[in-house]
Structures are given as C-alpha cells and as structure tokens.
VOTI-494998 format. One record per residue (C-alpha): residue in three letters; x, y, z. Coordinates in Angstrom, 2 decimals, always signed. Each point is the difference from the previous one (the first is absolute). Layout:
PT, ALA, X, Y, Z;
...
REM end
This chain:
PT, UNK, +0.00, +0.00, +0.00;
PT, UNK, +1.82, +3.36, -0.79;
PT, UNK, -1.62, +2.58, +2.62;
PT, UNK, +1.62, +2.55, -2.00;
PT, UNK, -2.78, +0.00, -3.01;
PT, UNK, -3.13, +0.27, +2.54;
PT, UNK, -1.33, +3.23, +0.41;
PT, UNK, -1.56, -1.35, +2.94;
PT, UNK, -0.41, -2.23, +2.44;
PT, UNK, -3.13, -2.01, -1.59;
PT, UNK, +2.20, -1.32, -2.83;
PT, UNK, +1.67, -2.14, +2.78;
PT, UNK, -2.97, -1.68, +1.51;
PT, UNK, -0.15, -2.47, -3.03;
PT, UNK, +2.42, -2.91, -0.84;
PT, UNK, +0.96, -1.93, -1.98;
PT, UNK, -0.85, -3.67, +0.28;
PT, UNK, +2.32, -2.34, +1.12;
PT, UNK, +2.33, +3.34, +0.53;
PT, UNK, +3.19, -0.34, +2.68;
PT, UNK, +1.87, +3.03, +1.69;
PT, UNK, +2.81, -0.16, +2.22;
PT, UNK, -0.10, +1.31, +3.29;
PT, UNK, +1.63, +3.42, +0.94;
PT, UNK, +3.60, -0.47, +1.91;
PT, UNK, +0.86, +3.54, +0.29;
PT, UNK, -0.90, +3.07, -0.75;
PT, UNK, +2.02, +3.70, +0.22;
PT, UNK, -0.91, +3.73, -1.29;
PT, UNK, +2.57, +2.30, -1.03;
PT, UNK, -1.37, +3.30, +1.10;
PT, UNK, +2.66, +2.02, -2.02;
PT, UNK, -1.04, -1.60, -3.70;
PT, UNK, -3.02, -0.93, +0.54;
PT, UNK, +0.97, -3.88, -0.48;
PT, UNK, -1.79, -3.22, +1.97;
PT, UNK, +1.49, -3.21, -0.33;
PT, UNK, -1.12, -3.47, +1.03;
PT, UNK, +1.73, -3.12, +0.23;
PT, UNK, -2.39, -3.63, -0.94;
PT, UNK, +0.56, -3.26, +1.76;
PT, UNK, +0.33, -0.99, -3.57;
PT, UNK, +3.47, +2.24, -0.18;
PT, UNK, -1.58, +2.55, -2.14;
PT, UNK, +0.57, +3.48, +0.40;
PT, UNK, -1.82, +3.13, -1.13;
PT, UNK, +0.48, +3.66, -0.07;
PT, UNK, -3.02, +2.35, -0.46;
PT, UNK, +0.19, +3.91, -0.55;
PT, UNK, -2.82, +1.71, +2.49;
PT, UNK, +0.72, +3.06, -0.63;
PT, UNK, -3.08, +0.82, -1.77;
PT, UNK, -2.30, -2.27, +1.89;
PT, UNK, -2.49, -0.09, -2.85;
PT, UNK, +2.60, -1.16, -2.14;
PT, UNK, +1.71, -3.03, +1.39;
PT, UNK, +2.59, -1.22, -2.53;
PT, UNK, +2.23, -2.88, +0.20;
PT, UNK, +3.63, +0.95, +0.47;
PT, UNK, +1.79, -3.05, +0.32;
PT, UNK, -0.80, -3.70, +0.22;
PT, UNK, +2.80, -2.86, +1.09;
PT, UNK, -0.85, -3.56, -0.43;
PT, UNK, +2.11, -2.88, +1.73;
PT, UNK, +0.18, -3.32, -2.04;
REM end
C-alpha cells in the first residue's frame, strides 16, 4: 500500500485480498528536513518527505534480500 498516493485516510480502510504487510520496527522524524523513516521486520527501509503534509512523497526505499 503506498500511503503516499491517498489523499486521505478512507483510501486505507480497503485491502487487498490475501494482502501481507510487515510490521513497523522503528520509526524516527528528522525535524530539520522534514524526513520520517521506518525500519520493517522484513529489513525494509523507507524514507518519506513530510514537509508538505498533503503531499507525502517517497524519498527513499531500501530492500534487504
């Protein structure tokens, strides 16, 4: 699910079937660019840019194989 293409928060109370997340190992905001991180228990890591709160983007993904 990419949280950053809802405008809001009713386009995440439908899934998909059969549909698996990982759970959230970490999380961290970085008041200075605007940046939050979080860390999967799958070893996935993404970076989002907040600092236009309507516009969530995507900065940065990491995938572990």
């Amino acid at each position: 699910m990419d949280i950053s293409k809802g405008l809001t928060i009713n386009h995440m109370a439908t899934h998909p079937p059969n549909a698996k997340y990982p759970d959230t190992t970490a999380v961290t905001y970085d008041e200075q660019n605007f940046k939050v991180t979080v860390i999967y228990n799958d070893h996935s890591m993404y970076v989002w840019d907040v600092k236009d709160i309507k516009k969530v983007r995507e900065r940065g993904r990491m995938k572990s194989l």
